[in-house]
C-alpha positions as CSV (number, residue, x, y, z in Angstrom):
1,X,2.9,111.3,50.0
2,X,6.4,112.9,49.9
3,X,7.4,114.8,47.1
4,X,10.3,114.1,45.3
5,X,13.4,115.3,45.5
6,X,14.3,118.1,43.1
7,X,17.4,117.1,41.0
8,X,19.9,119.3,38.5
9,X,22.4,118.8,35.8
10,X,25.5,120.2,37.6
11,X,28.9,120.5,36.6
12,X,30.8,117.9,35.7
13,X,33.5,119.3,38.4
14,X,31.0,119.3,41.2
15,X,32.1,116.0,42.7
16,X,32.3,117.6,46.5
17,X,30.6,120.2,48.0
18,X,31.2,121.7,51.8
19,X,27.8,123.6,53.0
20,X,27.9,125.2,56.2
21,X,25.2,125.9,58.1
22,X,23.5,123.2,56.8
23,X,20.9,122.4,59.9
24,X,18.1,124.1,58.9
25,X,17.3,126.1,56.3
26,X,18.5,127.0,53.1
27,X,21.5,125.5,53.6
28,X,19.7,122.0,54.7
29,X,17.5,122.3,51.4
30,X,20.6,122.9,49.2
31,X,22.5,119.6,50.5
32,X,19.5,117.6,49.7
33,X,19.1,118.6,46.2
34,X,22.6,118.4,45.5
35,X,22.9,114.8,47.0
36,X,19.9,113.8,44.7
37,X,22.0,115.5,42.0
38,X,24.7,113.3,42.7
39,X,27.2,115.4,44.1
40,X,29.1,114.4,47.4
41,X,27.4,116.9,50.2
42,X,29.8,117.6,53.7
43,X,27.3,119.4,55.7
44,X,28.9,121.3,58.4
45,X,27.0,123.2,61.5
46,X,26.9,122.9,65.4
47,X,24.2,120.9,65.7
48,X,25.4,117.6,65.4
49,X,22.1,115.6,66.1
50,X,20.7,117.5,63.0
51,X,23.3,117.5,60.9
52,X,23.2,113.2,61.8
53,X,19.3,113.4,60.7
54,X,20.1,115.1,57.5
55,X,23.0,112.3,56.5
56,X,20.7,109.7,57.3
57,X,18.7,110.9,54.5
58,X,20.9,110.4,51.7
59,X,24.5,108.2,51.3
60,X,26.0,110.9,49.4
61,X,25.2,113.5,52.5
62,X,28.6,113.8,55.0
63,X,28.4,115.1,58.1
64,X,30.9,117.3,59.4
65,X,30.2,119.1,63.0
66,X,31.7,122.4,63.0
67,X,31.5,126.1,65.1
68,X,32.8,128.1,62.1
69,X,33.9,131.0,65.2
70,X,36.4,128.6,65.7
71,X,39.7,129.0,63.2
72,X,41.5,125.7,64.5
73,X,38.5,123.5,64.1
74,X,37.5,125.0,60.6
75,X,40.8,124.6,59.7
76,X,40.8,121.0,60.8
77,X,37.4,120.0,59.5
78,X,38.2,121.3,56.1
79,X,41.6,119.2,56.0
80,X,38.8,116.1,56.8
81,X,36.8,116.6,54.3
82,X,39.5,116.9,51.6
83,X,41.0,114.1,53.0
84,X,38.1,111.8,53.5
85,X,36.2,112.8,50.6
86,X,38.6,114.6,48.3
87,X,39.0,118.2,46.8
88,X,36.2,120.5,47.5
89,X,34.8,121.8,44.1
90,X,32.3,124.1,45.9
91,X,32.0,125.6,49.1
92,X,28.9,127.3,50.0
93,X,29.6,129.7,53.2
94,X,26.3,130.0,54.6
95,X,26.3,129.6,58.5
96,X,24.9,132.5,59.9
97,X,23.1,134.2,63.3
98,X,20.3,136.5,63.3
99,X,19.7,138.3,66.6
100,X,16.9,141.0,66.2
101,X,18.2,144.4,68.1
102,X,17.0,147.9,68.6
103,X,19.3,150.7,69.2
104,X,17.5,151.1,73.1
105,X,18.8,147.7,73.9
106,X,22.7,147.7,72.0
107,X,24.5,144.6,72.9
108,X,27.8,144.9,72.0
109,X,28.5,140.9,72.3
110,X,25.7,140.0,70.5
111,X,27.4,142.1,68.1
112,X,31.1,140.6,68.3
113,X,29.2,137.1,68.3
114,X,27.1,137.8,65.2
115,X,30.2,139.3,63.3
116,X,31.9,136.0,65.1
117,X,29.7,133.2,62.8
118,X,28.4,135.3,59.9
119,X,32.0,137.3,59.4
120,X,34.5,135.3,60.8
121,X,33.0,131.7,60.3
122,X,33.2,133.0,56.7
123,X,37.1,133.9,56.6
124,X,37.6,131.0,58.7
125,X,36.8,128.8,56.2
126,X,38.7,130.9,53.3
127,X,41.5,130.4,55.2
128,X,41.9,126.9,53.7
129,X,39.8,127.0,50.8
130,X,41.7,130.0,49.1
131,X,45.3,128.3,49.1
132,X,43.9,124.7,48.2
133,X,41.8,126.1,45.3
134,X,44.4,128.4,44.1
135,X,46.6,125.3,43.9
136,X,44.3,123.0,41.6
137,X,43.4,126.2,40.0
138,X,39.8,124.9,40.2
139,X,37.1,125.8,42.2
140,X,34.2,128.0,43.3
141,X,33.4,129.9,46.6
142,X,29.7,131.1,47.0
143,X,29.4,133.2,49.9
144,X,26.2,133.8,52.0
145,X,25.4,137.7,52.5
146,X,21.6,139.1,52.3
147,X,20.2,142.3,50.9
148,X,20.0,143.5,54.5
149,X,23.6,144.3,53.1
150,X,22.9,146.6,51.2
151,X,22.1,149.8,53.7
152,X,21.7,149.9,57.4
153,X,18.4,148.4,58.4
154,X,16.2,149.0,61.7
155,X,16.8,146.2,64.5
156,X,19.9,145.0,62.2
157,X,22.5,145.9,64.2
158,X,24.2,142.4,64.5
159,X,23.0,141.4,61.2
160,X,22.9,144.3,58.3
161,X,26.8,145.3,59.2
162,X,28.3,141.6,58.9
163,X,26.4,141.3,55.7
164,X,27.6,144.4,54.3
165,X,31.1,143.3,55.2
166,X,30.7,139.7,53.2
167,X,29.2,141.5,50.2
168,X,32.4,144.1,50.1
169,X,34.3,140.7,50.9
170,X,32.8,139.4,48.1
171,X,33.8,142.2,45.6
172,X,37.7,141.9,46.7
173,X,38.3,138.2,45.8
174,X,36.5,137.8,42.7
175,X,39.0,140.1,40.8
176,X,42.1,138.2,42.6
177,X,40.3,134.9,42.5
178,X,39.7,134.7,38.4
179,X,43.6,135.0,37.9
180,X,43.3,131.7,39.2
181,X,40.0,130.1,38.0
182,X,38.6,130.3,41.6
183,X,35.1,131.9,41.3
184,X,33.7,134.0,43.4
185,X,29.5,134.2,44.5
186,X,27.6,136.2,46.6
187,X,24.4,135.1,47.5
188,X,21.7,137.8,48.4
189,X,18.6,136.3,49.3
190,X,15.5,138.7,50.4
191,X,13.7,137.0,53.2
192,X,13.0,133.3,53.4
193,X,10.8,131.4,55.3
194,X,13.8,129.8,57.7
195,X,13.9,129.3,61.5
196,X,15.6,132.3,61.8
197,X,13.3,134.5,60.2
198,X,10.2,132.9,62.4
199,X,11.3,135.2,65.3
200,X,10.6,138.5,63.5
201,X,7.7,140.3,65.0
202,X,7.6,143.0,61.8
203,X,6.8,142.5,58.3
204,X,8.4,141.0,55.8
205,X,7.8,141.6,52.2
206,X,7.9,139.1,49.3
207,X,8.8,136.0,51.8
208,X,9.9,133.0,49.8
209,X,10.0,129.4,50.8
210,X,13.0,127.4,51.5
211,X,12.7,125.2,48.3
212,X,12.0,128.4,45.6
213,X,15.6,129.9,47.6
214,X,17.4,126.2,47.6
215,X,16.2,126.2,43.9
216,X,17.2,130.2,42.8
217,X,20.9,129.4,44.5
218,X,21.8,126.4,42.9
219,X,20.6,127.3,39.4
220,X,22.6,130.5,40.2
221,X,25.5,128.8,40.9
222,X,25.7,126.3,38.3
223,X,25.2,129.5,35.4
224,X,28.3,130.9,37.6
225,X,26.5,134.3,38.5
226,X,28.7,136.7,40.8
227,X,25.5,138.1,42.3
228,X,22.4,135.8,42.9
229,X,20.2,138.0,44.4
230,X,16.2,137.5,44.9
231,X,13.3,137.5,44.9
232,X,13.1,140.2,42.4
233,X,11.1,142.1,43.9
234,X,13.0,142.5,47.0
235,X,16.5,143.1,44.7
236,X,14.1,145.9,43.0
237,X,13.3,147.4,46.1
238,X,16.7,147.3,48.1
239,X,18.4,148.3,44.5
240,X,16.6,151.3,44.6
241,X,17.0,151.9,48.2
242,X,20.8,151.7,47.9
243,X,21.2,154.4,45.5
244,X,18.9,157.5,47.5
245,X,20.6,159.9,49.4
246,X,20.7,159.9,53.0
247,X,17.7,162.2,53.8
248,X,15.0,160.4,51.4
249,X,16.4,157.0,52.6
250,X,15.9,157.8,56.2
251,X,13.0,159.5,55.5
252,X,11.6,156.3,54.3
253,X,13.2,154.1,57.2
254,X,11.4,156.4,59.5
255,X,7.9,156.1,57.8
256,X,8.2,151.2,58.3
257,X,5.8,150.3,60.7
């Protein structure tokens, strides 16, 4: 028997909400919660057959196909949504590519296309949002990063750098954005039990499933955290690691299976 759909007192101004990389996921899990919570979910990604799966599952799910890499179609599919389903309250910026990499095998265009969807796909979007929530002076932007932000990481080269850059991202708009009563989230999840971890080959500490992270995010979002950052024990951990100097950090890099 199916279990039912977890549902939350949201906002009152939560009427639409634009989730991008809503396929799989977390960001799958977050559109279903917050259509059971009666907000009006555009789900955005490249998988079109998906994304048609998902919408079938509830009337107030939208989709909306999308490559965030692309500026002219983000810009359009934003305009859509706005138009078709009205101002976006919330926009949760969470498409992203992991590509595992050692040094010994550098790709440089796995690199420009990973900094392509998890960089880029994020201005893309703020390319529209920014001005149209600046102009209601309303909204809220919750950006996607990862703790993997937080210092370089082994195999990370596509990943830990263009999560690095949304965090600092991140850290330059709230201040600008509050003039305006736009806010500002980053979201820095340890590692979740997603397609896109089921790849890695090494360990992961402190996995959590897709419904604890769907769960931790929204609730973070509606208390309006800047930082939403979990599980604990992984923020404790990459905390700590973020403040050692070079030599003990790489000292400890150099010791991971």
């Amino acid at each position: 028997m199916a279990q039912p759909v977890a549902s939350y007192r949201v906002p009152p101004s939560w009427k639409v909400v634009w989730i991008t990389g809503a396929s799989t996921g977390i960001g799958r899990e977050i559109a279903i919660r917050l259509a059971a919570s009666g907000v009006v979910a555009a789900v955005s990604a490249r998988s079109a057959d998906k994304l048609a799966s998902l919408s079938a599952m509830s009337p107030n799910i939208k989709a909306f196909p999308l490559d965030v890499a692309d500026l002219a179609s983000t810009r359009e599919t934003a305009a859509r949504i706005e138009r078709e389903l009205g101002p976006i309250d919330l926009a949760i910026l969470n498409a992203g590519v992991w590509y595992p990499m050692e040094a010994k095998h550098f790709d440089p265009e796995l690199v420009t296309k990973a900094m392509g969807i998890n960089y880029t796909g994020v201005t893309n979007a703020l390319g529209p949002l920014i001005p149209a929530m600046i102009g209601r002076k309303a909204g809220h932007i919750a950006i996607v990063a990862s703790v993997a932000g937080y210092r370089g990481l082994p195999v990370a080269a596509t990943y830990a750098p263009t999560k690095a850059a949304l965090i600092n991202l991140a850290e330059v708009l709230y201040p600008d954005l509050m003039d305006y009563n736009v806010k500002v989230t980053v979201i820095n999840p340890g590692f979740v039990d997603t397609p896109m971890t089921s790849v890695n080959a090494f360990p992961m500490p402190f996995m959590v499933p897709t419904e604890q992270a769907a769960d931790t995010i929204i609730k973070g979002l509606i208390k309006g955290k800047f930082e939403i950052v979990f599980p604990w024990r992984m923020m404790v951990l990459s905390k700590f690691m973020r403040l050692l100097p070079y030599r003990a950090y790489f000292a400890i890099v150099n010791s991971l299976p």
